[in-house]
Jmol script that loads the backbone (N, CA, C; Angstrom):
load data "model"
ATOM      1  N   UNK A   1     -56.504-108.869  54.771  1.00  0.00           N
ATOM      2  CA  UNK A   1     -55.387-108.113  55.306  1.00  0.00           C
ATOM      3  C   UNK A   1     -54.136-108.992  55.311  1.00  0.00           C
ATOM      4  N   UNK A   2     -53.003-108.198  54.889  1.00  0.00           N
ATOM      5  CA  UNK A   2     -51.505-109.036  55.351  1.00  0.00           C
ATOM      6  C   UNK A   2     -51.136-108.422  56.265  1.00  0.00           C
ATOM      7  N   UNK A   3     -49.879-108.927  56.373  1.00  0.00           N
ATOM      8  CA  UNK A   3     -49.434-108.437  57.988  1.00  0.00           C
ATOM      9  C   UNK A   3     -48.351-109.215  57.800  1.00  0.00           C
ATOM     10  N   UNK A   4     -46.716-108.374  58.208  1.00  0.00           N
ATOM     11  CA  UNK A   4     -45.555-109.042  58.152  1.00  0.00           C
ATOM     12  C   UNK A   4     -44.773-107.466  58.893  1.00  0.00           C
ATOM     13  N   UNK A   5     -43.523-107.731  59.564  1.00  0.00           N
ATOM     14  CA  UNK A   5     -42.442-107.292  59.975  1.00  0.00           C
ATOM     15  C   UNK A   5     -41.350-107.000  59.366  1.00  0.00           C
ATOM     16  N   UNK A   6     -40.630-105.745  58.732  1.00  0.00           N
ATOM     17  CA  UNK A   6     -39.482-105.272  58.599  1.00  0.00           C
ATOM     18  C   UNK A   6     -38.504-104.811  59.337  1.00  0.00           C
ATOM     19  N   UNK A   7     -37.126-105.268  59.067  1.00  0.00           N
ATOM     20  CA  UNK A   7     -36.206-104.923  60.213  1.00  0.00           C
ATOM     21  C   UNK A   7     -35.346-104.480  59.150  1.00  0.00           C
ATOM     22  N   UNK A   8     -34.639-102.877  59.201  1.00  0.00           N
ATOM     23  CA  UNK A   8     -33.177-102.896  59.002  1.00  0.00           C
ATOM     24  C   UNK A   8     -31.958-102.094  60.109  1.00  0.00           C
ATOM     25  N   UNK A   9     -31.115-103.490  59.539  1.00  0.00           N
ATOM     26  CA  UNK A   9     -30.012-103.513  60.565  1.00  0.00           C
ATOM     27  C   UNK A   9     -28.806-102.974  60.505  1.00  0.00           C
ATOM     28  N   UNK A  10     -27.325-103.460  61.028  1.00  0.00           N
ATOM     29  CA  UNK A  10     -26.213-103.348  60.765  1.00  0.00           C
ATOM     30  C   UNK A  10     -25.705-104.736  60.102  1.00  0.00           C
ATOM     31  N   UNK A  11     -24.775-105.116  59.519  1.00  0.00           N
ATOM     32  CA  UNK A  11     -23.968-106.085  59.140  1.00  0.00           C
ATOM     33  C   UNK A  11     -23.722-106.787  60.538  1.00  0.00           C
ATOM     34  N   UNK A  12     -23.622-106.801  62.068  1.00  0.00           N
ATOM     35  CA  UNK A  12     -23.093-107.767  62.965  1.00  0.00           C
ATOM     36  C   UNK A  12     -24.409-108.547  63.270  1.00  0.00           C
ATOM     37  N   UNK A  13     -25.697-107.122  63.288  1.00  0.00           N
ATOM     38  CA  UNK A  13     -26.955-108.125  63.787  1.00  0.00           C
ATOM     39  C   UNK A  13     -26.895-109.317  62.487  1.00  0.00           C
ATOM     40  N   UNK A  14     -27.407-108.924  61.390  1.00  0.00           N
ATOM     41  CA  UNK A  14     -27.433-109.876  60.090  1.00  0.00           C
ATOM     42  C   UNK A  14     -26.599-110.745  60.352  1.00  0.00           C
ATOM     43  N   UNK A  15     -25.572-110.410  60.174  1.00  0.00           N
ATOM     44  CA  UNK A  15     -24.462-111.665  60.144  1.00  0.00           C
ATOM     45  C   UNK A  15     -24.637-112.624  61.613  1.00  0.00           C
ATOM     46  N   UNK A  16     -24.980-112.326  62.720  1.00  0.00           N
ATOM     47  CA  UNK A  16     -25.875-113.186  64.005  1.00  0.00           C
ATOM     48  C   UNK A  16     -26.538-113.978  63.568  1.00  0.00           C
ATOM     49  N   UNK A  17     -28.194-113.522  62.463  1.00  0.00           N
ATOM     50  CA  UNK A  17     -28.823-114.149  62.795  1.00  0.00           C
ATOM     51  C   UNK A  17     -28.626-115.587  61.329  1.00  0.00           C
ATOM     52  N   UNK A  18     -27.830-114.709  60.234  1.00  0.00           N
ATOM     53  CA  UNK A  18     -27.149-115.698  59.044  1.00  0.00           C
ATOM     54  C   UNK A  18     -26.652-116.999  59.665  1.00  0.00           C
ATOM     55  N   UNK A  19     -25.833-116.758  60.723  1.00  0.00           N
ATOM     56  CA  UNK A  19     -24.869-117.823  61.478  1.00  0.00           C
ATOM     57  C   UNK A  19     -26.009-118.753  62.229  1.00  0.00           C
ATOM     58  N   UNK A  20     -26.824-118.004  63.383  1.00  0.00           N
ATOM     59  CA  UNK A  20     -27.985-118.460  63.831  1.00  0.00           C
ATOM     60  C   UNK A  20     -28.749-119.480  63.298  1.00  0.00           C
ATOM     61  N   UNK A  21     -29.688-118.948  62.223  1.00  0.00           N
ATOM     62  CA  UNK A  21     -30.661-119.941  61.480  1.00  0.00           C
ATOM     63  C   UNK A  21     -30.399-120.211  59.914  1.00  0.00           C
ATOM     64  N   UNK A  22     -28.966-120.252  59.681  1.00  0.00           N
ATOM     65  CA  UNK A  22     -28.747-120.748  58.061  1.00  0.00           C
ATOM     66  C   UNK A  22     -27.558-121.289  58.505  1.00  0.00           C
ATOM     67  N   UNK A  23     -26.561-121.446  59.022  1.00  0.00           N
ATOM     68  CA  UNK A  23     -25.264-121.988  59.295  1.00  0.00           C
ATOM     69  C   UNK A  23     -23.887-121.438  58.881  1.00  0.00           C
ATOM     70  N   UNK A  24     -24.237-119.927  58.512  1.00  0.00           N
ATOM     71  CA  UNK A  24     -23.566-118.903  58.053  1.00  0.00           C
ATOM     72  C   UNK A  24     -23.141-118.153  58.269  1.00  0.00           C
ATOM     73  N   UNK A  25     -21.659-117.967  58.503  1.00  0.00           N
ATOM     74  CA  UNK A  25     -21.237-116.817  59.560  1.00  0.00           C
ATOM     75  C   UNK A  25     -20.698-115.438  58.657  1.00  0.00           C
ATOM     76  N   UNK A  26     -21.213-114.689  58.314  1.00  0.00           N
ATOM     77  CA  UNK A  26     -21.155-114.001  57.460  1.00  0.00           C
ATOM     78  C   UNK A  26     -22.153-112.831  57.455  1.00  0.00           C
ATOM     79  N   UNK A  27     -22.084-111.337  57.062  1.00  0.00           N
ATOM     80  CA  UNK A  27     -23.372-110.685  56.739  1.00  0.00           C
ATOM     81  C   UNK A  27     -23.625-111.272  55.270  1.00  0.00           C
ATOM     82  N   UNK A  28     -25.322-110.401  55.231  1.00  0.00           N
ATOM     83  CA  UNK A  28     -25.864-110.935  54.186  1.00  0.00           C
ATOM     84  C   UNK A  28     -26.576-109.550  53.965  1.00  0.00           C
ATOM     85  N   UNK A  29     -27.659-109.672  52.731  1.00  0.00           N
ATOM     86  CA  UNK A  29     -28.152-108.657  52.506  1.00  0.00           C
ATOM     87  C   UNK A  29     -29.258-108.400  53.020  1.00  0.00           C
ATOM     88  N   UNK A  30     -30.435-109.333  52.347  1.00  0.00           N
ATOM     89  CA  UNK A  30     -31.782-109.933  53.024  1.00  0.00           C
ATOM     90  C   UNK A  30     -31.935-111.262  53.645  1.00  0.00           C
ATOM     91  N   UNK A  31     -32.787-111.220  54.544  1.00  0.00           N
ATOM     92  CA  UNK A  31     -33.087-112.503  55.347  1.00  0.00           C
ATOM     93  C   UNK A  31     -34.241-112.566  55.412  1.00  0.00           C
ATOM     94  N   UNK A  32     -35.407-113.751  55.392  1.00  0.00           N
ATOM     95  CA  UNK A  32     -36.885-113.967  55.492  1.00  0.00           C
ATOM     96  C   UNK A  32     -37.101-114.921  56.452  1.00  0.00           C
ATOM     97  N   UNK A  33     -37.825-114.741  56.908  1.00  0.00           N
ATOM     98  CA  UNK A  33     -38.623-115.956  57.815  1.00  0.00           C
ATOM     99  C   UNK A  33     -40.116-115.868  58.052  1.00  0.00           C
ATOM    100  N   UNK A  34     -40.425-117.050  57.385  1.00  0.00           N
ATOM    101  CA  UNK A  34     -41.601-117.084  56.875  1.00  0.00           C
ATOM    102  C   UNK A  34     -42.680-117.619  58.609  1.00  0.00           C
ATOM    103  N   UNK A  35     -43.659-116.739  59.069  1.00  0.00           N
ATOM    104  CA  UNK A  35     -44.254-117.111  59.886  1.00  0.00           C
ATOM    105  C   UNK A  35     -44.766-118.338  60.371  1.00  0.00           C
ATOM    106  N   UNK A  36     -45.246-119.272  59.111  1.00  0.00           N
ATOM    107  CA  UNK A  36     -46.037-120.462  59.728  1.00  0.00           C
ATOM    108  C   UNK A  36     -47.584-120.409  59.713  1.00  0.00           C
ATOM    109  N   UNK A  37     -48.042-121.036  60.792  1.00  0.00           N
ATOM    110  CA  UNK A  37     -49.381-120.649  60.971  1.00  0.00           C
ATOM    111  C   UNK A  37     -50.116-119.400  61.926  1.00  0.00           C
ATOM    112  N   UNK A  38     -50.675-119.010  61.310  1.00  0.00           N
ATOM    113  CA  UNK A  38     -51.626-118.163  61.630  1.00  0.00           C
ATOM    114  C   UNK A  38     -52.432-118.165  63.337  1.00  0.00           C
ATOM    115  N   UNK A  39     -52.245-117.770  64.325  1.00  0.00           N
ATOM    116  CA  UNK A  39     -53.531-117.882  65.285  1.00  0.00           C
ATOM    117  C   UNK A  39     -54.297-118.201  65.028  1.00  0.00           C
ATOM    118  N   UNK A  40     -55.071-118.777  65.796  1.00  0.00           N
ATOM    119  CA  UNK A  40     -56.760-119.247  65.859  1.00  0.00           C
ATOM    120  C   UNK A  40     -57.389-118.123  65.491  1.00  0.00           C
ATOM    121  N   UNK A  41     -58.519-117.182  65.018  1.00  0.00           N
ATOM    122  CA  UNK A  41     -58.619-116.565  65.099  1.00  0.00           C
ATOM    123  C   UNK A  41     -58.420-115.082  64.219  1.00  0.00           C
ATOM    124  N   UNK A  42     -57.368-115.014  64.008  1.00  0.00           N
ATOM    125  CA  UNK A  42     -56.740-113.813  63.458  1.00  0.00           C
ATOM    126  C   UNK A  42     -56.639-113.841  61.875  1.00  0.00           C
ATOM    127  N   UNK A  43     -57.291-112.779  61.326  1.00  0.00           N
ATOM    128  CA  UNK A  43     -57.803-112.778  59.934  1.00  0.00           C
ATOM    129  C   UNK A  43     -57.556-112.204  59.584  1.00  0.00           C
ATOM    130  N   UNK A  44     -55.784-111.527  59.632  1.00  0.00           N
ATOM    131  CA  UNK A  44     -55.042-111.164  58.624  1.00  0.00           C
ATOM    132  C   UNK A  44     -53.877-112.278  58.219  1.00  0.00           C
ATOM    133  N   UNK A  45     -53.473-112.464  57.323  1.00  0.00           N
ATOM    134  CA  UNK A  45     -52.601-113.351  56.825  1.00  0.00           C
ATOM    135  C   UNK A  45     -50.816-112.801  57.141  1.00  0.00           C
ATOM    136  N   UNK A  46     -50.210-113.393  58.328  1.00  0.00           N
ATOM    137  CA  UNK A  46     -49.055-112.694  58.550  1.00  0.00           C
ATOM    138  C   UNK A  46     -47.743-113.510  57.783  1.00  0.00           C
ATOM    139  N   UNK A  47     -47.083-112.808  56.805  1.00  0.00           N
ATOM    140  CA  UNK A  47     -46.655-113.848  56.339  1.00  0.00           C
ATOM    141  C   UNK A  47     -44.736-113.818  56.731  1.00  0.00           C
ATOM    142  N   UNK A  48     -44.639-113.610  58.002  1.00  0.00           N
ATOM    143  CA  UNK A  48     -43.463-113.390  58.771  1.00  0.00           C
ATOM    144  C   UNK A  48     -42.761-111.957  58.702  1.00  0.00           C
ATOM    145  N   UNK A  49     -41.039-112.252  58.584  1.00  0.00           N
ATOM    146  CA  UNK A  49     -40.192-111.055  59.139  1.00  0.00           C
ATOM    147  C   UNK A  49     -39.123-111.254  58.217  1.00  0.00           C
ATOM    148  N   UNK A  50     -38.667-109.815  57.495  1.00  0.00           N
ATOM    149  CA  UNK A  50     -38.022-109.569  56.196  1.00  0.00           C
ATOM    150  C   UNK A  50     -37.036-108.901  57.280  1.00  0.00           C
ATOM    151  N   UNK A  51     -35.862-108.959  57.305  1.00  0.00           N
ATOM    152  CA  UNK A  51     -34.674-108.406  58.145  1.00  0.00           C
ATOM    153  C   UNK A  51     -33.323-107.959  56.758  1.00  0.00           C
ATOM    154  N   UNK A  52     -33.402-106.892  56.692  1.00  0.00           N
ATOM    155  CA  UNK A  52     -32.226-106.328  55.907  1.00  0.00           C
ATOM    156  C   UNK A  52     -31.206-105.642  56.211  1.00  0.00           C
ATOM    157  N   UNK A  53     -29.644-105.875  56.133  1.00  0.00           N
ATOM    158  CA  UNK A  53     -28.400-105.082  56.136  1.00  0.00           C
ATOM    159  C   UNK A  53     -28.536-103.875  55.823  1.00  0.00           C
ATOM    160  N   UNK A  54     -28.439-102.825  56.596  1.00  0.00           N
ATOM    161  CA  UNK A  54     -28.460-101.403  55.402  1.00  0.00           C
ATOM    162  C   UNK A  54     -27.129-100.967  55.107  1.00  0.00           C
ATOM    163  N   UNK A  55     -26.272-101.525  55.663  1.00  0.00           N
ATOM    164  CA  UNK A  55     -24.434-101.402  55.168  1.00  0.00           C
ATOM    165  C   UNK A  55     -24.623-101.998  54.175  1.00  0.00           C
ATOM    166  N   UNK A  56     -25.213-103.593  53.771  1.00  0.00           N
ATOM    167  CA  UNK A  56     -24.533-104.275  52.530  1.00  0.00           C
ATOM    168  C   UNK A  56     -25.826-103.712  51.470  1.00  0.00           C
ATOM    169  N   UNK A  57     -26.837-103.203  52.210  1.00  0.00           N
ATOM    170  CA  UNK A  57     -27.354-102.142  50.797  1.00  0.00           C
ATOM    171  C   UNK A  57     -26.762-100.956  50.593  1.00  0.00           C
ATOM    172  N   UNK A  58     -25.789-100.207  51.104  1.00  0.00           N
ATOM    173  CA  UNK A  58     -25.173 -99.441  50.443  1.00  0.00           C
ATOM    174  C   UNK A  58     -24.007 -99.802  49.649  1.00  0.00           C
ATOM    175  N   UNK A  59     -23.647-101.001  50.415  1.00  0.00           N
ATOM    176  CA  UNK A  59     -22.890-101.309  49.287  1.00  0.00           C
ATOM    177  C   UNK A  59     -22.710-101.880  47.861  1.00  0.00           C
ATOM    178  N   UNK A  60     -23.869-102.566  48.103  1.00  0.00           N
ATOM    179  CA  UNK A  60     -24.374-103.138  46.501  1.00  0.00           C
ATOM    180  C   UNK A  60     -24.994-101.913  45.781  1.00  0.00           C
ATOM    181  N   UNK A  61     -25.340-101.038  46.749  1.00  0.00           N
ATOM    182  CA  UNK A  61     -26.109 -99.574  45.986  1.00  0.00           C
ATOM    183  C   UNK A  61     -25.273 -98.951  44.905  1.00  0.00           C
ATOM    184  N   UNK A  62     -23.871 -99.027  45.587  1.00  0.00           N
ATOM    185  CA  UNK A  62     -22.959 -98.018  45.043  1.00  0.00           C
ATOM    186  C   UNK A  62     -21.974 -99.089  43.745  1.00  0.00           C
ATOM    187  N   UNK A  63     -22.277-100.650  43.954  1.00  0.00           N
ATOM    188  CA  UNK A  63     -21.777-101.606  42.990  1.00  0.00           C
ATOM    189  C   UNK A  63     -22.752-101.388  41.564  1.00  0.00           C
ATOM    190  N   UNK A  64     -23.895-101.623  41.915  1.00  0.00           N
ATOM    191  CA  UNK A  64     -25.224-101.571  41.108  1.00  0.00           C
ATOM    192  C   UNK A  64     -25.214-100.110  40.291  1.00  0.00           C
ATOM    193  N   UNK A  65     -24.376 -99.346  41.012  1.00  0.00           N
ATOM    194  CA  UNK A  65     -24.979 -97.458  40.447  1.00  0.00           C
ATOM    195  C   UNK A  65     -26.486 -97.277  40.354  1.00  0.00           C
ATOM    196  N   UNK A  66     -27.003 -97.502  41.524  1.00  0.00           N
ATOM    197  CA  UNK A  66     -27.586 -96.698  41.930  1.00  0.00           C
ATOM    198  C   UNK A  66     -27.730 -96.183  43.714  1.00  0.00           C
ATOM    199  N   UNK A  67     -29.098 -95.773  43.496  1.00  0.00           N
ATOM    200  CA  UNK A  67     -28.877 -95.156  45.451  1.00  0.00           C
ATOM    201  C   UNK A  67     -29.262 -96.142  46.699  1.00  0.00           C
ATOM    202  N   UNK A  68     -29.292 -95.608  47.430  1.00  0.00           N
ATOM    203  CA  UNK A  68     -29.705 -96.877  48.496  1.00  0.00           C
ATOM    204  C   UNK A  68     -31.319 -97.407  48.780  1.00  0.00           C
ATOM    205  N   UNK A  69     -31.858 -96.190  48.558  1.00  0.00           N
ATOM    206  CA  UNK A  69     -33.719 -96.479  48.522  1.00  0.00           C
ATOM    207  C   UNK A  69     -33.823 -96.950  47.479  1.00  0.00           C
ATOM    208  N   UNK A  70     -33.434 -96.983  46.454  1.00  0.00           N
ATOM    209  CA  UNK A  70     -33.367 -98.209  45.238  1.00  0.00           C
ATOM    210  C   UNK A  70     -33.432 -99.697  45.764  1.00  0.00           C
ATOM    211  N   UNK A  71     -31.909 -99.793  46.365  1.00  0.00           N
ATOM    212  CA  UNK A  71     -31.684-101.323  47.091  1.00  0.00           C
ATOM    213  C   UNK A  71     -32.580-101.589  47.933  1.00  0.00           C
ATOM    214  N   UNK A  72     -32.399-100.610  48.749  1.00  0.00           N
ATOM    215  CA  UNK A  72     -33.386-100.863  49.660  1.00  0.00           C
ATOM    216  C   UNK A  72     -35.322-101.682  49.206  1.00  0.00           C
ATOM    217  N   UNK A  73     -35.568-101.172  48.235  1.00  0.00           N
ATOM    218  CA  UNK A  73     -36.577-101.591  47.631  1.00  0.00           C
ATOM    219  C   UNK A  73     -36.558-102.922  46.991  1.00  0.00           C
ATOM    220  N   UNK A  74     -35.495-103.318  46.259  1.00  0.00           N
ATOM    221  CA  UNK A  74     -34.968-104.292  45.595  1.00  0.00           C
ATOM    222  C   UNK A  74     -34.887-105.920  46.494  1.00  0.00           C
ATOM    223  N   UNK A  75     -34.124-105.266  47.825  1.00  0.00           N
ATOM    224  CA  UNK A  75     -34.283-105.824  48.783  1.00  0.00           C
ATOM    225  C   UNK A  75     -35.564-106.510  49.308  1.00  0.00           C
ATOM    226  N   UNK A  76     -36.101-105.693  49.424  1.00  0.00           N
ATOM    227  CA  UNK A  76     -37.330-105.298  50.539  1.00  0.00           C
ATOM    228  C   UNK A  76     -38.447-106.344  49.258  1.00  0.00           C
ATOM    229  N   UNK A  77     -38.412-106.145  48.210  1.00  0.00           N
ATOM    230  CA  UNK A  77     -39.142-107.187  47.110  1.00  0.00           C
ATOM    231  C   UNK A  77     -38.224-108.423  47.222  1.00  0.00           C
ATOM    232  N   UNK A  78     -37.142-108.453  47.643  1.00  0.00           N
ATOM    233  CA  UNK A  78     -36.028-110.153  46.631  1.00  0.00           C
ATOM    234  C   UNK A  78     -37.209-111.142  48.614  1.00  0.00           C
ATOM    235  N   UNK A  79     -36.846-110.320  49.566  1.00  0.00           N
ATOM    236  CA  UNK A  79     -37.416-110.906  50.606  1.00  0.00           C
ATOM    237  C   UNK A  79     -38.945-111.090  51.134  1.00  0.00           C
ATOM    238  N   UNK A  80     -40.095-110.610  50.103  1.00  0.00           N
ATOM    239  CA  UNK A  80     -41.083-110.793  50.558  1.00  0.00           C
ATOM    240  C   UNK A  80     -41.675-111.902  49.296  1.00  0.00           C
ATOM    241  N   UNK A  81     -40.935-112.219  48.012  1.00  0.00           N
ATOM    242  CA  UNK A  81     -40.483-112.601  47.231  1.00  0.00           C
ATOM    243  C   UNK A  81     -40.360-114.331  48.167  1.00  0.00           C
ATOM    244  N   UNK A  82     -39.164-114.635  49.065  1.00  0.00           N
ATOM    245  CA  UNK A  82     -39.158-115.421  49.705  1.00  0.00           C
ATOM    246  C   UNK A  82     -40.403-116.054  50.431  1.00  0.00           C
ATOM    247  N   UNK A  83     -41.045-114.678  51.312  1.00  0.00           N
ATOM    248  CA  UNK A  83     -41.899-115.031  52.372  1.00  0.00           C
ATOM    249  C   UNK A  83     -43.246-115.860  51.621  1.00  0.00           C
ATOM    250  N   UNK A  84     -43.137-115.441  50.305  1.00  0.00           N
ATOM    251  CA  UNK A  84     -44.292-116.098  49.244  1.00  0.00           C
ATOM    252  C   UNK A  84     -44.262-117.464  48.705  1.00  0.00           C
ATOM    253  N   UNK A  85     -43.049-117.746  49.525  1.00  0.00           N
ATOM    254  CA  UNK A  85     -42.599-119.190  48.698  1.00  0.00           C
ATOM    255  C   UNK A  85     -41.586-119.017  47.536  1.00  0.00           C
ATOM    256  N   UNK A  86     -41.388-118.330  46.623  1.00  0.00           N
ATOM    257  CA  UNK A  86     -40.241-117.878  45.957  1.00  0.00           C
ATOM    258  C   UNK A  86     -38.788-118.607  46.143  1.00  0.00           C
ATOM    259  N   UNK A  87     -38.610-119.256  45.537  1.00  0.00           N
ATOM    260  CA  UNK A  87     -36.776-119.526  45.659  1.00  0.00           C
ATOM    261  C   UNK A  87     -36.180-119.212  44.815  1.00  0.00           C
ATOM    262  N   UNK A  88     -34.859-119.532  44.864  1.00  0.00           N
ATOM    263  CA  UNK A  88     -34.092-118.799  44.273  1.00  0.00           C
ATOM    264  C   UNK A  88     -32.626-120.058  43.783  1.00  0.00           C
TER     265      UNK A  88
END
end "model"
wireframe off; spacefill off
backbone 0.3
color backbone group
């Protein structure tokens, strides 16, 4: 089993937590944070919390030509993408 957390937000939360834990005061699109270790115990593999803008996915939606459940998806892969170890 996996096991991870999705959040979508506004541009002020994002841009909080950008400033918060990257040194970035700014919105962003996607954000990851990768859990760590696992509980004692617990035998699903959680591999943290994917937090996405849904303002700056509409706006790249409408840059990109296409719709927002597009981005939204695009998104939702560029950040679990991260949580896997993935850079960029």
């Amino acid at each position: 089993a996996v096991e991870g957390s999705i959040m979508i937000t506004d541009d002020d939360e994002i841009q909080n937590l950008n400033s918060t834990w990257r040194g970035i005061n700014r919105p962003t699109d996607v954000l990851s944070f990768p859990n760590g270790e696992n509980p004692p115990g617990y035998h699903a593999m959680v591999l943290g919390d994917i937090i996405i803008s849904a303002r700056t996915a509409e706006k790249q939606a409408k840059e990109r030509g296409h719709d927002v459940q597009t981005e939204l998806r695009i998104l939702l892969v560029h950040g679990l993408l991260h949580l896997l170890d993935y850079d960029h």
